[in-house]
C-alpha positions in Angstrom: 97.6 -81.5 -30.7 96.4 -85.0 -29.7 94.6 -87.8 -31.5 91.6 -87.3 -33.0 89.2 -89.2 -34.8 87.9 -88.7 -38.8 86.1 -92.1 -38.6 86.1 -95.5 -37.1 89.7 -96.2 -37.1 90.8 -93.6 -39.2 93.0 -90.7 -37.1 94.3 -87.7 -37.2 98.0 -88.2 -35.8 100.2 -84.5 -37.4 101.1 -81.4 -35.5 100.0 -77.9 -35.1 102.4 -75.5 -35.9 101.3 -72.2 -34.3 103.7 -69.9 -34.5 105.4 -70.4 -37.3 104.9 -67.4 -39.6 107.5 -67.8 -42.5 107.6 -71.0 -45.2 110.4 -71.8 -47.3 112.1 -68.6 -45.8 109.4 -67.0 -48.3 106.1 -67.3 -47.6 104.1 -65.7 -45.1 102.0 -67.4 -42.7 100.3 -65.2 -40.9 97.9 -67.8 -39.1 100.9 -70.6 -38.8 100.1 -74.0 -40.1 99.6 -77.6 -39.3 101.6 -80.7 -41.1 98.3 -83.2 -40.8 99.2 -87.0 -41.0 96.7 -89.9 -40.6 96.8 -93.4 -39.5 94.2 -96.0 -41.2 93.5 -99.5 -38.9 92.4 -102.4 -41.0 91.6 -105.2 -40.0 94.4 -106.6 -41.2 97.4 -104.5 -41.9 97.6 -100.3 -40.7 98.7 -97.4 -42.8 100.1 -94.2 -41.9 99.5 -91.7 -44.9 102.0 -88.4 -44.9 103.8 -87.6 -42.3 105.0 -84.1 -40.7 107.6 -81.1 -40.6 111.0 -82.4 -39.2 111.0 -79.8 -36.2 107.3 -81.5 -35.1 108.3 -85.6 -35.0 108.1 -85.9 -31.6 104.6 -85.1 -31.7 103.7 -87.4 -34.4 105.5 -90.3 -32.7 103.8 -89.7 -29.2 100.2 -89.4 -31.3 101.0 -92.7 -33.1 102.1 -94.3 -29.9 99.0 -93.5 -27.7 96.8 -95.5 -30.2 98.6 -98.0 -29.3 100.1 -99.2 -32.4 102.2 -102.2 -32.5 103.2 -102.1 -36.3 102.6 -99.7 -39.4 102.6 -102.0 -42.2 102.6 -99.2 -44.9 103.6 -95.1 -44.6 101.4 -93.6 -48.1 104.2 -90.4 -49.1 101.7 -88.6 -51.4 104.6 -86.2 -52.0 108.1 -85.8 -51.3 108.6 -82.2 -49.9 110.3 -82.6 -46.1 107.1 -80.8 -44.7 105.2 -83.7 -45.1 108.4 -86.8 -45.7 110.9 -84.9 -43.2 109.6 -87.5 -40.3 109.4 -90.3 -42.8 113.1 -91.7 -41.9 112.4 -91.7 -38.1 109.2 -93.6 -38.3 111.3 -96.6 -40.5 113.5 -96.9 -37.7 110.6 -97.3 -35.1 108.5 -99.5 -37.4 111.3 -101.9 -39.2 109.1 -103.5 -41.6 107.4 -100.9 -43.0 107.3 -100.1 -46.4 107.2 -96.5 -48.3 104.3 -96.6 -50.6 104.4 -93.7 -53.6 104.7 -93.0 -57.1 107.6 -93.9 -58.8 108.8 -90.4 -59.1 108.7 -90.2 -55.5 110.6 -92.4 -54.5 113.9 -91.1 -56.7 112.8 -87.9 -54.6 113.0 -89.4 -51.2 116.0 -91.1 -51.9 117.7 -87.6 -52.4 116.6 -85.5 -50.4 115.9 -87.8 -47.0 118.2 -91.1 -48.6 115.9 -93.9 -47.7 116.9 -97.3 -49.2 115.4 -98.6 -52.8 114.8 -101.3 -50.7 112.0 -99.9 -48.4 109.7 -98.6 -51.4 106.9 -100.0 -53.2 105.9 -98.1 -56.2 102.3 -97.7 -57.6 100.7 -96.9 -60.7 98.2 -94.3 -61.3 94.3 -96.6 -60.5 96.2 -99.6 -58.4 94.8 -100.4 -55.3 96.1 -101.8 -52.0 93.7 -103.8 -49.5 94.4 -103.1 -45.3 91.2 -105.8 -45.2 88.3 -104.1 -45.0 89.6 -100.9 -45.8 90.8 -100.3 -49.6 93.5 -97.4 -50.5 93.2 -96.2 -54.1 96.1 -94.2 -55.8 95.3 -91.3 -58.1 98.2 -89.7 -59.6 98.1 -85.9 -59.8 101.5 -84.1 -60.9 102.0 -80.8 -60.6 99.8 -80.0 -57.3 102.7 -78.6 -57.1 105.7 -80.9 -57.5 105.6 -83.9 -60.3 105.7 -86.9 -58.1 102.6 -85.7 -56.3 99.7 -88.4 -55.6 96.2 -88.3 -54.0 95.1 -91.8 -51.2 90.8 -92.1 -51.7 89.8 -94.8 -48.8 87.0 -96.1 -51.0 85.1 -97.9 -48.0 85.1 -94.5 -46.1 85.1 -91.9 -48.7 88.1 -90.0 -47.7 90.3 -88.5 -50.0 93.5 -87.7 -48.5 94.9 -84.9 -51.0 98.1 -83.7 -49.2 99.3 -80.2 -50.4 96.6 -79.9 -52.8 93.0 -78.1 -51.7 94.9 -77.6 -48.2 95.5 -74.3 -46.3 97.9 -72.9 -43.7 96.1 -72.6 -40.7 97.0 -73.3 -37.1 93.3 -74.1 -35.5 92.5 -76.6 -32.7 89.1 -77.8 -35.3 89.5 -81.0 -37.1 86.8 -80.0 -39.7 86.3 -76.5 -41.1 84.4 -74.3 -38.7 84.3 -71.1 -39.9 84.2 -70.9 -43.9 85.1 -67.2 -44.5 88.0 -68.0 -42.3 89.7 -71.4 -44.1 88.1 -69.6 -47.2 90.5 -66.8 -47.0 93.2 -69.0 -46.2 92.7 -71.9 -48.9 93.2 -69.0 -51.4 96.5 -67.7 -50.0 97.9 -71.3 -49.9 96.3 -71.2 -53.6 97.6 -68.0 -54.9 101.0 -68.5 -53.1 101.6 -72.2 -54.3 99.3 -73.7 -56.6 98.3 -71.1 -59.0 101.7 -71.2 -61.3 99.8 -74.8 -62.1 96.3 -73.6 -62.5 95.7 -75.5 -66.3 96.7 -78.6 -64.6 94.8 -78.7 -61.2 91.7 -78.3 -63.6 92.3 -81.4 -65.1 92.9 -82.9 -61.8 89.4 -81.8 -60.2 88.1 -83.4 -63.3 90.1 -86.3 -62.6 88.2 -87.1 -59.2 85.1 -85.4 -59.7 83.2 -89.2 -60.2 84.4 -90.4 -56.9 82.5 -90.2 -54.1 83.5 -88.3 -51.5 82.5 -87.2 -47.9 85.7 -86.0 -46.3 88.5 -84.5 -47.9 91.8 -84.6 -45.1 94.4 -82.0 -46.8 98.1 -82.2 -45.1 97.6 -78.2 -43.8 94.8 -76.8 -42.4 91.4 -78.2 -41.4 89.7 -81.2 -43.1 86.6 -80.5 -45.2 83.4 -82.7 -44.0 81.5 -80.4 -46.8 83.8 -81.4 -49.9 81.9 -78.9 -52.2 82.8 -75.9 -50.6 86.4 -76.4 -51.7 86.3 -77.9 -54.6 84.5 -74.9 -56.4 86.6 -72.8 -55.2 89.3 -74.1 -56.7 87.4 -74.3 -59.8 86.6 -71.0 -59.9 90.6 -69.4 -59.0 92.0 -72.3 -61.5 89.1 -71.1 -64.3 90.0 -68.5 -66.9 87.2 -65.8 -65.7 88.8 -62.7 -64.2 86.7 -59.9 -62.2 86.3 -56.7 -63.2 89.6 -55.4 -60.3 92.5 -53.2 -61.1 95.6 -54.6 -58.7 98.0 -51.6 -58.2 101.4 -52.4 -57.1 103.7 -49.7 -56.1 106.3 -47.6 -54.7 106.7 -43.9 -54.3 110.1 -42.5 -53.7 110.0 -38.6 -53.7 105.9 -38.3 -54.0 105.6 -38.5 -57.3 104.3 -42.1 -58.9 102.4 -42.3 -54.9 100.7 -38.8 -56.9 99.6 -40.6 -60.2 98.6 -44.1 -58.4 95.8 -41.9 -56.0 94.4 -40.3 -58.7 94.6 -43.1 -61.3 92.9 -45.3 -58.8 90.5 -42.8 -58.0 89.9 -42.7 -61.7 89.5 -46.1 -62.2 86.4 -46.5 -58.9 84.7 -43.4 -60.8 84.6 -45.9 -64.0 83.2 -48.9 -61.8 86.6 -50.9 -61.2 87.2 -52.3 -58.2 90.6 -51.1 -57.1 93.2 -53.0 -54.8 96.5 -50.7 -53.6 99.8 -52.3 -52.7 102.4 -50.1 -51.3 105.4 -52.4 -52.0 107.3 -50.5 -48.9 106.5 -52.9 -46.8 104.8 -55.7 -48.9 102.2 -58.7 -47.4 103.3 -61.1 -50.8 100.5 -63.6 -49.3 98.0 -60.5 -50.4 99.1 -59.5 -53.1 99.1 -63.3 -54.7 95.6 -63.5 -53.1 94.3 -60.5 -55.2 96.6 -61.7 -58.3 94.1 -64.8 -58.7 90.9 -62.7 -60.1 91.9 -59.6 -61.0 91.7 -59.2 -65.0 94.1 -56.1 -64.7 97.5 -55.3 -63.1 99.2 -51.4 -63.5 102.1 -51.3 -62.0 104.0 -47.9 -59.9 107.3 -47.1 -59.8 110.3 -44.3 -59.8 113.0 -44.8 -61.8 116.1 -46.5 -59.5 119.6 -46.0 -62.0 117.4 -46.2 -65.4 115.4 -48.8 -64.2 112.2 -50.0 -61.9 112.7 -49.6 -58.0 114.1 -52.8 -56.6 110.4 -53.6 -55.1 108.7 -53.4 -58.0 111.4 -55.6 -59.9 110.3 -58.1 -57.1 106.5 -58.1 -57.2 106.9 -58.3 -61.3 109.5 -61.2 -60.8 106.7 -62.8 -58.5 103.9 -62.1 -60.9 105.6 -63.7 -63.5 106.3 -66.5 -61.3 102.8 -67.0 -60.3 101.8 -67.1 -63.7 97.8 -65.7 -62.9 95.2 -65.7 -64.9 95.8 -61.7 -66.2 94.5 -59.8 -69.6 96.4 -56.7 -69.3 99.2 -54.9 -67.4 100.9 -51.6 -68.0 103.0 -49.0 -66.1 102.8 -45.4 -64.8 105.5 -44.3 -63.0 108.2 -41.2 -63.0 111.5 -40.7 -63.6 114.4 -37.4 -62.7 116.4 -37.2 -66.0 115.8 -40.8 -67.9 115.6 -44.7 -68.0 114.5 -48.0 -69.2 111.9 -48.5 -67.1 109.3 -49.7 -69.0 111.2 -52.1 -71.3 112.8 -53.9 -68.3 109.6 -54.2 -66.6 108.1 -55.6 -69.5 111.0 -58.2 -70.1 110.3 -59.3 -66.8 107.1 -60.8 -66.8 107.3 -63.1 -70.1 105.4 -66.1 -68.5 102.0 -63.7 -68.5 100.0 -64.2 -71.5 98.8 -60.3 -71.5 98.2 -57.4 -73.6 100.6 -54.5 -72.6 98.9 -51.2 -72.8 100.7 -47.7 -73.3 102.0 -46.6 -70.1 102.4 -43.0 -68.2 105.2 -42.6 -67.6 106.0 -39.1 -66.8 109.3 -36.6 -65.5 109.3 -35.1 -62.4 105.9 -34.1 -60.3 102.7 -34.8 -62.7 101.2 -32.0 -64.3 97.9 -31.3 -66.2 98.5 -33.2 -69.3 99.5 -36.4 -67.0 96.6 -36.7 -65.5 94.8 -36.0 -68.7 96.7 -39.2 -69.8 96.0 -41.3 -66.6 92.1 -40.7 -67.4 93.2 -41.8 -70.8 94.4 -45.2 -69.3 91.4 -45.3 -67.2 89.1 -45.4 -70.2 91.7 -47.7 -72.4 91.0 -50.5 -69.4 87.6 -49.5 -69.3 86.8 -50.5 -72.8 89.0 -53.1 -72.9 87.6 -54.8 -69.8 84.1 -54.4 -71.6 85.0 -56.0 -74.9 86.1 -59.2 -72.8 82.4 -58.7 -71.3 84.5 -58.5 -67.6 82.8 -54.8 -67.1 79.1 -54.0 -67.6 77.5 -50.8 -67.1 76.6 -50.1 -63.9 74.4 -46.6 -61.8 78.3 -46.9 -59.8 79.7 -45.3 -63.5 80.1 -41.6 -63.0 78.6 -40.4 -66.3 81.1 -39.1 -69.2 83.4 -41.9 -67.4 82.4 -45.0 -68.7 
């Protein structure tokens, strides 16, 4: 992708990634990404802020070159991760004199992981400013979205706020602005969910922290820039807030029939009661999804067999990454099966210790379910019924089959 403008003298100079489909040998992308980087002309001195993957520098050197620039004075590392600093070492060696501008904790980072000299930084603290001219570059720092050395750039006589990582999304698209909402909407959450969610307490009080400035573009590091600022910003305020919907996110496996048995007719159970049910058959698992529907939903029940006394291995994986993603859940339990015995519940349960949830009686059954388990999975259907209604997450609706509510 080639040069494009944000404003007078302000550029987008990053890469489009599209076809990469895998992150941190982790994380899905099913829509690749983009490592964005932007150069700012002053009138007197130029700044490049971020700049991209290591496997795209060529790119960002040919962008930066076709503007013709004879000197960068400054390169603005908002954060540290080689995504966005992996080009950083290359661009000092084309522009001698230019200095690394970050937070403090930054630069210790750079100097491990891409071993810049001490020499080549200049540290700021959380307000300070730094004039290009006519163009001014504030510094807002804002740990934890998602690493602790991360910072936000505002160009105050432009409005910008560069925000790297945070409010971004990993989208390959040929628009410089966000096009199509539902699309970048659906997208922004998955980066969310996947990344940003374990932090949620803190990216609140980092909205709050720039919610005075004005702004009329916000320029992410993935994904499209937002010329509508709103449109993001509230929906990070609503995944990062404590409400939860009224959605029952059923993670499972089914080895022999069985738990695939209770989880259709528990889920059936719970859409007769009004819940909005969302089934994940862990065989062959989209994480990206099943972190997307982890950011709402006010209940989790997890399915599984017993594996050697314990939880299938995929299960022990979507619980590990639960507990890792740290969402915003009331309650979780378990229904499952097992062929002779096990520990299945108590492991499960010691897995997820960073959820602050209530853990409701399971089902967990032998063998093939019979009457009396179903009668119990109707049991757990009304137990997260009435609990969702005494958080007032579940009001009575005509969708409530009568004698199920």
């Amino acid at each position: 992708m080639g040069v494009r403008e944000l404003k007078p003298n302000i550029y987008s100079v990053g890469a489009v990634d599209w076809d990469r489909r895998l992150f941190d040998e982790l994380i899905p992308l099913p829509d690749g990404t983009s490592y964005n980087s932007y150069l700012i002309k002053g009138s007197e001195k130029t700044a490049l802020i971020d700049t991209v993957d290591p496997t795209m520098m060529d790119v960002l050197v040919k962008n930066v070159e076709e503007l013709g620039t004879e000197d960068i004075n400054y390169v603005i590392a908002n954060h540290a991760e080689q995504d966005h600093s992996g080009s950083l070492p290359r661009i000092l060696d084309l522009y001698s004199s230019a200095k690394v501008v970050c937070t403090p904790k930054c630069k210790g980072f750079l100097m491990d992981l891409l071993l810049i000299p001490e020499d080549k930084f200049i540290t700021v603290t959380d307000g300070e400013t730094l004039s290009l001219g006519d163009k001014t570059l504030e510094f807002i720092h804002a740990p934890w979205v998602h690493w602790p050395e991360t910072m936000l750039t505002y160009l105050r006589e432009d409005k910008i706020l560069f925000t790297c990582d945070f409010l971004g999304s990993h989208l390959a698209t040929s628009d410089l602005f966000v096009t199509d909402e539902a699309t970048v909407y659906e997208a922004a959450k998955r980066y969310y969910a996947e990344i940003m969610m374990p932090f949620r307490t803190i990216i609140r009080k980092n909205i709050e922290k720039i919610k005075d400035l004005e702004i009329e573009i916000i320029a992410p590091s993935h994904g499209p820039a937002y010329d509508r600022p709103d449109f993001i910003l509230n929906a990070y305020r609503d995944w990062a807030s404590d409400e939860v919907k009224n959605e029952v996110i059923i993670p499972y496996i089914s080895m022999h029939g069985s738990t695939k048995k209770m989880v259709d007719y528990f889920a059936e159970a719970l859409i007769e009661r009004g819940i909005t049910v969302k089934q994940f058959n862990l065989s062959e698992p989209d994480i990206g999804k099943l972190a997307m529907a982890l950011v709402d939903a006010a209940t989790v029940v997890i399915g599984s067999p017993t594996v050697l006394v314990g939880p299938h291995p995929k299960v022990v994986y979507a619980a590990c990454l639960a507990n890792a993603l740290r969402p915003k859940l009331k309650f979780v339990s378990i229904i499952g099966s097992y062929g002779w015995g096990g520990r299945m519940v108590e492991q499960l349960a010691g897995m997820i210790p960073n959820l602050k949830v209530e853990i409701l009686d399971p089902v967990v059954i032998k063998g093939v379910p019979k009457e009396a388990d179903f009668i119990a999975l109707e049991g757990l259907a009304d137990e997260i019924v009435n609990k969702h209604r005494e958080h007032n997450i579940i009001k009575v609706s005509k969708g409530v089959k009568n004698g199920k509510s």
